[in-house]
C-alpha positions as CSV (number, residue, x, y, z in Angstrom):
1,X,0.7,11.8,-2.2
2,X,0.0,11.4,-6.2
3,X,-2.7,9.7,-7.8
4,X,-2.2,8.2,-11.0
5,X,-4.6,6.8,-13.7
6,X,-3.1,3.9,-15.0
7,X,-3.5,0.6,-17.3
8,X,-1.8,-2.8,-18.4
9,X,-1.2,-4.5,-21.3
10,X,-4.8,-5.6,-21.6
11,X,-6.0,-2.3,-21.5
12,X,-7.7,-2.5,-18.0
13,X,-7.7,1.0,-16.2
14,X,-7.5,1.7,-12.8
15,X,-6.1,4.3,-10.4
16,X,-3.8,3.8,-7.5
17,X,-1.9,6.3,-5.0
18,X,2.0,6.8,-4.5
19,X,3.6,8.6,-2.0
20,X,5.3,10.4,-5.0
21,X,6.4,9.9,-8.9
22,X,9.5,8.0,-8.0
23,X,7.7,5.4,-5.3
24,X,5.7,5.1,-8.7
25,X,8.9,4.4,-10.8
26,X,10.3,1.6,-8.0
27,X,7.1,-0.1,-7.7
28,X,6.6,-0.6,-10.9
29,X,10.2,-2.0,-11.5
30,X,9.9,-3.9,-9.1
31,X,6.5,-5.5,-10.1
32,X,4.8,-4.3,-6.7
33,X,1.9,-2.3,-9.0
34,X,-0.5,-5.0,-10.4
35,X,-3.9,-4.7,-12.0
36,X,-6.4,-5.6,-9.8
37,X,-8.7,-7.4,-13.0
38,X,-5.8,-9.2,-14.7
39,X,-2.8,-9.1,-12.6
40,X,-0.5,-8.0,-15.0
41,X,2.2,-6.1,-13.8
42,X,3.3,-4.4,-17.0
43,X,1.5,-1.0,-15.5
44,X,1.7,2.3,-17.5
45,X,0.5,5.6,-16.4
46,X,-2.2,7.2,-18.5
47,X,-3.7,10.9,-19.4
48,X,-5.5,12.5,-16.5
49,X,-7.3,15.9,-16.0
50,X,-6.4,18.2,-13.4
51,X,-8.6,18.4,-10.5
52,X,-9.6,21.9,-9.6
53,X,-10.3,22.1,-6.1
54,X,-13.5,23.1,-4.5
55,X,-14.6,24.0,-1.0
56,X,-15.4,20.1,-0.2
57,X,-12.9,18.4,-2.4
58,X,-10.3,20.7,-0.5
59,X,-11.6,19.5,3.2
60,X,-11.7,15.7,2.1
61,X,-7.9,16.4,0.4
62,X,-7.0,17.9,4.2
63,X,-8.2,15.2,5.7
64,X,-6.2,12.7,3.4
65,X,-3.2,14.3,4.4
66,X,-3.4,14.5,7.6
67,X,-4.3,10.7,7.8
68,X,-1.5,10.1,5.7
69,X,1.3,12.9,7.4
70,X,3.0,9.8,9.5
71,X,6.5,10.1,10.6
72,X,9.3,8.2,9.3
73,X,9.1,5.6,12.2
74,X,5.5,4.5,11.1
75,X,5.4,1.0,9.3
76,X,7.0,0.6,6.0
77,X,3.8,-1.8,5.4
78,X,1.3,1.1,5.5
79,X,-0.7,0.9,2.2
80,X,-2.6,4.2,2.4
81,X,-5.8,5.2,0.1
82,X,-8.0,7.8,0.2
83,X,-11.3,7.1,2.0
84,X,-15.0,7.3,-0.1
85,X,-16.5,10.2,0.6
86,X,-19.4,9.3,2.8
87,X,-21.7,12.5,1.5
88,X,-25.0,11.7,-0.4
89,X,-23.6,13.6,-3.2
90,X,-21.1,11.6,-3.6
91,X,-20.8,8.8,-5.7
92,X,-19.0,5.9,-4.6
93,X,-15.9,4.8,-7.5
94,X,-15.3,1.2,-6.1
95,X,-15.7,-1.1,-8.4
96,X,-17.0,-4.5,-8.1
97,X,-13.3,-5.7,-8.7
98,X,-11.7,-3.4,-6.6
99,X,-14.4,-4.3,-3.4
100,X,-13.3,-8.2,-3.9
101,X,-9.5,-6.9,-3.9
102,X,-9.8,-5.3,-1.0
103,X,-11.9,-8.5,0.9
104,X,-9.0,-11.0,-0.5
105,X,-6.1,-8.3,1.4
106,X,-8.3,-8.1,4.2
107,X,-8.2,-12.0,4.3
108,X,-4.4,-12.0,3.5
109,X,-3.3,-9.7,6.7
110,X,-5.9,-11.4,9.0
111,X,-4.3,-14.6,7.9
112,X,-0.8,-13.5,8.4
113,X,-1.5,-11.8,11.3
114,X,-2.9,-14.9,12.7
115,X,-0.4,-17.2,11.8
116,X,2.7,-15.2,12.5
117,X,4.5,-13.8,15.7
118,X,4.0,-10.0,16.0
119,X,7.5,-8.7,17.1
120,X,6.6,-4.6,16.8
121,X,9.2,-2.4,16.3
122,X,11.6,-5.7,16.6
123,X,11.3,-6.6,13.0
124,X,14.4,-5.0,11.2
125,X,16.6,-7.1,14.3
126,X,14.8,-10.0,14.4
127,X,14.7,-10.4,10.1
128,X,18.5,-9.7,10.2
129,X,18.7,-12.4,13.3
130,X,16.7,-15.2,10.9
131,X,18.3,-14.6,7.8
132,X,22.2,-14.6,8.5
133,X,21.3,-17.7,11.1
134,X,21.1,-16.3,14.5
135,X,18.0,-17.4,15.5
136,X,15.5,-20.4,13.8
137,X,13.4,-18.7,10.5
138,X,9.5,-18.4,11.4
139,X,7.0,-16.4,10.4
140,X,7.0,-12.9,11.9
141,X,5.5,-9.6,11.1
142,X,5.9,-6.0,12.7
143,X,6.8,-2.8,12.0
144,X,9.6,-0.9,10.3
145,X,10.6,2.5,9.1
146,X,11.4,3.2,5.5
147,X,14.8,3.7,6.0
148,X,14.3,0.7,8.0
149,X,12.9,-1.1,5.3
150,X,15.4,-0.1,2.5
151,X,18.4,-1.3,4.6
152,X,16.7,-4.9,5.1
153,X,16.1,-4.7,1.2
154,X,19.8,-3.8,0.4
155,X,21.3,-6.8,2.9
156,X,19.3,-9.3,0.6
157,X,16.8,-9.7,3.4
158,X,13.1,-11.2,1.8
159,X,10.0,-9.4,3.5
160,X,6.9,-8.1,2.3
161,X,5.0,-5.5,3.4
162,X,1.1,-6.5,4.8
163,X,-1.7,-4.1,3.3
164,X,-2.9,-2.2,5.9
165,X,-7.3,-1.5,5.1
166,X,-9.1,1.9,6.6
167,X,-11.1,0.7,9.2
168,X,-14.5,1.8,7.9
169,X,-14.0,-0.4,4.7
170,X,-12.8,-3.7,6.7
């Protein structure tokens, strides 16, 4: 995982994670990487500093990882981020914006879980079944591996993936 410090056009920074600097590079070409004041989607990365580790940074970074070491079969829609440290030392970095953000994609998967059929692990088949005609279009949503995920992209076949929230900030 990479964490970039990045702005838009407008001058509005923010900082997001990528599972590395070419995820980065597809997102943004694909206008997946928005900023969360304005919207744009005309993202550049800018200047960060190094973070030199230290005993706690180190244990929070482990913990990251291992929350975010998932096989290949996990869900293509997994949006991960790193948890806020919950130490009283720590001071917390979400801002106002990105705390309303995060309430709207809460709202946005419990609506779509809601209003969709779950189909698990079914999803590459039963996308590929709706879109070339096998079976009538409805909303669905499920699961799907990257590679997964990339196939159903190079057939032509639309999906998106939900955001996926830690618990402890839903």
């Amino acid at each position: 995982m990479i964490r970039y410090s990045l702005s838009c056009k407008n001058r509005h920074t923010f900082e997001s994670w990528f599972q590395d600097s070419s995820a980065f590079d597809r997102q943004v070409k694909r206008k997946l990487v928005a900023c969360p004041q304005c919207g744009d989607t005309k993202i550049e990365k800018t200047i960060m500093a190094p973070q030199v580790s230290d005993s706690k940074r180190a244990t929070r970074r482990k913990a990251v990882e291992t929350m975010l070491d998932r096989p290949a079969s996990k869900p293509a829609d997994a949006t991960a981020t790193a948890p806020e440290s919950t130490s009283s030392d720590a001071m917390t970095i979400a801002s106002p914006q990105e705390r309303e953000l995060r309430a709207k994609l809460k709202e946005l998967r419990e609506h779509i879980v809601k209003n969709s059929d779950h189909v698990g692990a079914r999803f590459p088949e039963e996308a590929r079944k709706m879109h070339y005609g096998e079976t009538e279009h409805r909303s669905i949503h499920g699961e799907a591996s990257m590679d997964e995920a990339r196939e159903l992209a190079e057939e032509g076949i639309e999906f998106y993936p939900v955001p996926v929230l830690p618990d402890e900030r839903n």
